[in-house]
N, C-alpha and C positions, 0 to 999 in steps of 0.2 A: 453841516451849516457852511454857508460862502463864509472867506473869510476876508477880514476887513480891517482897517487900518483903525485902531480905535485910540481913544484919550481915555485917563482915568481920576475921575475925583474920588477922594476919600474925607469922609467926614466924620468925625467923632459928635456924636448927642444924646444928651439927657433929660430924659423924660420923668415928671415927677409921678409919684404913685399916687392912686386916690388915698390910702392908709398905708401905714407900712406893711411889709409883709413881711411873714414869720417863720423858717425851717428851721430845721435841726442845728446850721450851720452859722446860723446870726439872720440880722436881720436891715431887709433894704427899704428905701425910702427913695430912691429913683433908679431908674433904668438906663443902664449907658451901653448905646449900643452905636456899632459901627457900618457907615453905608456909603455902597460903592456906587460910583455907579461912572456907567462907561457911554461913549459916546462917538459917531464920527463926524457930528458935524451938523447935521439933518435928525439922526435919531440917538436918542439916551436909551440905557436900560439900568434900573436899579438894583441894589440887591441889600438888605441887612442884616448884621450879622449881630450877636451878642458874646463878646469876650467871656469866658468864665474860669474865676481864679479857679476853683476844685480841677480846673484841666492843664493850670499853668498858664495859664493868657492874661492878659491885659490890654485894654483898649489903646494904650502907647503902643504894647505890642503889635497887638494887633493893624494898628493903622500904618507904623515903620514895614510891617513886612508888603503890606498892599505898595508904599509910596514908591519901595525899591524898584517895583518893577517899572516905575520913570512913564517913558512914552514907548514903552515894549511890552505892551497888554498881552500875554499868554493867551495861543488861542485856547477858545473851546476845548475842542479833542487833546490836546496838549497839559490842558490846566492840572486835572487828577497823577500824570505822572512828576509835575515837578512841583504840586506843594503839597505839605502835609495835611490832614483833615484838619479841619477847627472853624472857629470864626471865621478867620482872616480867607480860608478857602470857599466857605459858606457863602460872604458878601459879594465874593467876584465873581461865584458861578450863578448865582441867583439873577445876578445885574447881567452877563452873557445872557443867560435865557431869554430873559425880559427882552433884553437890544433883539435877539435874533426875532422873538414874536413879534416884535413891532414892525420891526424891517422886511418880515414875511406877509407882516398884515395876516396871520395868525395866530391861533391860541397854543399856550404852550400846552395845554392839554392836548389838544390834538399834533404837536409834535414827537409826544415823550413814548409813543409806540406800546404803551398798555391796551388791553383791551380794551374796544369798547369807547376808547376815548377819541370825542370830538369836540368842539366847539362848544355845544350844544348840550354837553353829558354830565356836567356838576350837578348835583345833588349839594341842595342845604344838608350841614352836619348836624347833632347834639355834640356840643363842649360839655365839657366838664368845667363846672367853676371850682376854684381851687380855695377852701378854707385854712386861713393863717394857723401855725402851732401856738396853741393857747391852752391856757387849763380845760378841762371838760366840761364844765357851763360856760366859759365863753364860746367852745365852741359850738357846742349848739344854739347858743344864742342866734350865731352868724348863719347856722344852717336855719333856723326856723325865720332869718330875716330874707332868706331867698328863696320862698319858698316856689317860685317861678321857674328855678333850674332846677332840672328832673336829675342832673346826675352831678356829683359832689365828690372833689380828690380832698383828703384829708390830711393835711403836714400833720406827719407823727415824731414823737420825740425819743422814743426809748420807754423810760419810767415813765407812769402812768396811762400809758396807750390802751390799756384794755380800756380803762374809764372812758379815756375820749371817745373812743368807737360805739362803746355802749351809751355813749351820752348823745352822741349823734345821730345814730339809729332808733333812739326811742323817739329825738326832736324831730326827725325826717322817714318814719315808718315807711313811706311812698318815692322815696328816692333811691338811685342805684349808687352807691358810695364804694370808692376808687383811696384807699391807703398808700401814704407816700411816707416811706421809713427816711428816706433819703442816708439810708447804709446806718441810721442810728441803733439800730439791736445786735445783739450781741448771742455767740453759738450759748450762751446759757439763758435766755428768756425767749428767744426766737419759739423752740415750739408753744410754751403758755401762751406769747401774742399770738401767733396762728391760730389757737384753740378760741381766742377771743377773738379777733377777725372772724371767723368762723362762726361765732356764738353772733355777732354782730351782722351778718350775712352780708359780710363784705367781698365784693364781688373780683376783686384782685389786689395784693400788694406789691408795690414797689419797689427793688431795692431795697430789702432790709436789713442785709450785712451790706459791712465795705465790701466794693470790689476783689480785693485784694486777700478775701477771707470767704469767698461763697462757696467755695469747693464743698462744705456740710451741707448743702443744699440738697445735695445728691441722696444725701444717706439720712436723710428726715422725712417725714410723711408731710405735705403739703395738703392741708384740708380746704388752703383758700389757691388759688393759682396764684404764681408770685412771677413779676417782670422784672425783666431784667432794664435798668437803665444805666446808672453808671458803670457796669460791668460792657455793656454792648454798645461800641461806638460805631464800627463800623463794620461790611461784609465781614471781614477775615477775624473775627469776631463769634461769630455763631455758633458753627462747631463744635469748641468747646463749650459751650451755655446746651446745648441739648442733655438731657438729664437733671441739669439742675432748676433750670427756668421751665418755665409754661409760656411765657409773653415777651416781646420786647420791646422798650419803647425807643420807635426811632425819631431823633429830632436833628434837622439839618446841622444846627451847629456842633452838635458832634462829628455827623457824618460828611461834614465839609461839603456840605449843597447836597442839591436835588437828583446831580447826575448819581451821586453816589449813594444817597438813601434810596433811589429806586431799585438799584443795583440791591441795595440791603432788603427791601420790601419783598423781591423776588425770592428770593432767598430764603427771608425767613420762613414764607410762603412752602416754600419744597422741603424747608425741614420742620416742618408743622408746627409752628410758632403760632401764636393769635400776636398782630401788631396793633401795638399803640403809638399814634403819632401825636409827640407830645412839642413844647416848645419851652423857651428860655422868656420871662418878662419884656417884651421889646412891645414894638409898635404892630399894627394889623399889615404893613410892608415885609416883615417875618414871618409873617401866618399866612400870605397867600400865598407864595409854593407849597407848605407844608401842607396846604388846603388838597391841594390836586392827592398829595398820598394819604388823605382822611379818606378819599372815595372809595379805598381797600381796607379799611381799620377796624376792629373790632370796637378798640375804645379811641377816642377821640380828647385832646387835652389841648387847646388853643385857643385857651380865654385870656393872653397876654393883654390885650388889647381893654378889656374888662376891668382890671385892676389898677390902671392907666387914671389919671386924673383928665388928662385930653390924649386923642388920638389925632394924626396925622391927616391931614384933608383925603376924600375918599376913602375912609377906612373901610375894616369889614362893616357890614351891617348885620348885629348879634342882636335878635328878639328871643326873650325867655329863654335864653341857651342855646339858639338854633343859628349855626352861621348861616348866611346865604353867599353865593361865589363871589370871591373880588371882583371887583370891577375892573374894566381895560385900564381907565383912569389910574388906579392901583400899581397894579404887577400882572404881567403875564398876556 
């Protein structure tokens, strides 16, 4: 990429949610997310990023580290060796993309040197819509009220999770359902819930131990495939997850942008992972990078924009679960 003299805004914004939503971890009722965006004069490029505290960040954080860099915007090629992955990496390299596609008067699809990719080469996705943690008839409730999206992530909580899944699965017999532990089970219930995922014909779980405890992974029989998410932030990441994981899900805000989750999709690719590209509650401005690496994905999870009470002018366009490619007006 030329390189170019650019300026940087940073903006902190909160978005309200249509309902609240519900993990293992509490529960939000807006979305704060951070966007960069850079500029020479002639042309802007955006980028957003979502802070999250389970990684140590915060959107002060967050926004202090972007301001530091003044009117000395890190080029491109430069960016991944001197900031760390996260948010705050996420929003500058998304907004670089963006500035360089516009100022090429090309798609960033057709710059990022995957196969196959042109202009011209998106494919509308199936998202996954994401069901709040709730007892077991509210959540079927929720599944039987959409009955439109073909495929459904599940917030699971620990205690009671077999019920939810069986309660889901008898509300949604026709649907592909996608379980998210978010690290709540524990090495003493983990196989019963797998027997039950399994009994529910749940098609992969998520992160069901903490990171920091999945080593038994290894040495348990997996009846359902299980991903890896908060275990796998970025490349140098992988390696160790072979043996215990079957999937990984990568999402820009951990892998600090696009340049580095392709790097990661590669990857996981050669050490025979199946990838999910998932995302953080932000705006459809989050989702179209993360759109470009759905087009490799086994499973798809980018209904941020969904659970949104309004979405940002030009958003994605999502019918019955199906994205269609952002638009230039967008990103990219």
């Amino acid at each position: 990429m030329t390189a170019h003299k650019l300026s940087l805004l940073v903006a902190a914004e909160r978005w309200a949610l249509e309902q609240p939503f519900v993990i293992s971890r509490g529960v939000k009722t807006e979305a704060d997310v951070v966007v960069a965006t850079v500029g020479d004069g002639t042309t802007m490029g955006r980028g957003e990023a979502v802070p999250y505290a389970r990684y140590g960040e915060s959107v002060v954080g967050v926004v202090c580290e972007l301001e530091a860099f003044g009117e000395c915007v890190p080029s491109h090629a430069t960016l991944n060796k001197i900031m760390k992955p996260g948010a705050a990496r996420n929003a500058l390299d998304c907004a670089l993309w963006d500035f360089a596609a516009k100022k090429s008067h090309r798609s960033v699809n057709s710059m990022i040197g995957r196969a196959g990719a042109s202009d011209n080469s998106l494919n509308p996705r199936q998202t996954a819509f994401t069901l709040s943690l709730g007892t077991a008839d509210e959540m079927a409730n929720a599944a039987e009220r959409v009955p439109h999206h073909a495929c459904l992530k599940l917030k699971l909580g620990g205690d009671g999770d077999d019920a939810r899944m069986a309660a889901v699965r008898y509300a949604r017999p026709d649907a592909e359902l996608i379980g998210d532990a978010n690290e709540a089970w524990t090495n003493t219930n983990i196989e019963a819930l797998l027997s039950a995922a399994a009994s529910a014909n749940i098609a992969v779980i998520e992160q069901p131990l903490p990171a920091e405890h999945d080593a038994i992974l290894a040495d348990i029989t997996r009846p359902v495939p299980i991903c890896a998410d908060e275990s796998a932030h970025t490349t140098d990441d992988l390696v160790r997850l072979v043996g215990r994981y079957d999937a990984v899900n990568i999402k820009l805000d951990k892998t600090g942008g696009l340049t580095e989750a392709l790097r990661m999709l590669s990857a996981a690719e050669e050490l025979g992972f199946d990838v999910m590209i998932g995302c953080m509650v932000a705006t459809s401005l989050a989702m179209a990078p993360a759109f470009l690496l759905a087009q490799h994905a086994r499973w798809v999870d980018l209904d941020g924009p969904l659970l949104l009470a309004n979405d940002r002018p030009h958003g994605l366009v999502i019918s019955d679960g199906v994205i269609a490619p952002p638009s230039r007006e967008l990103w990219g």
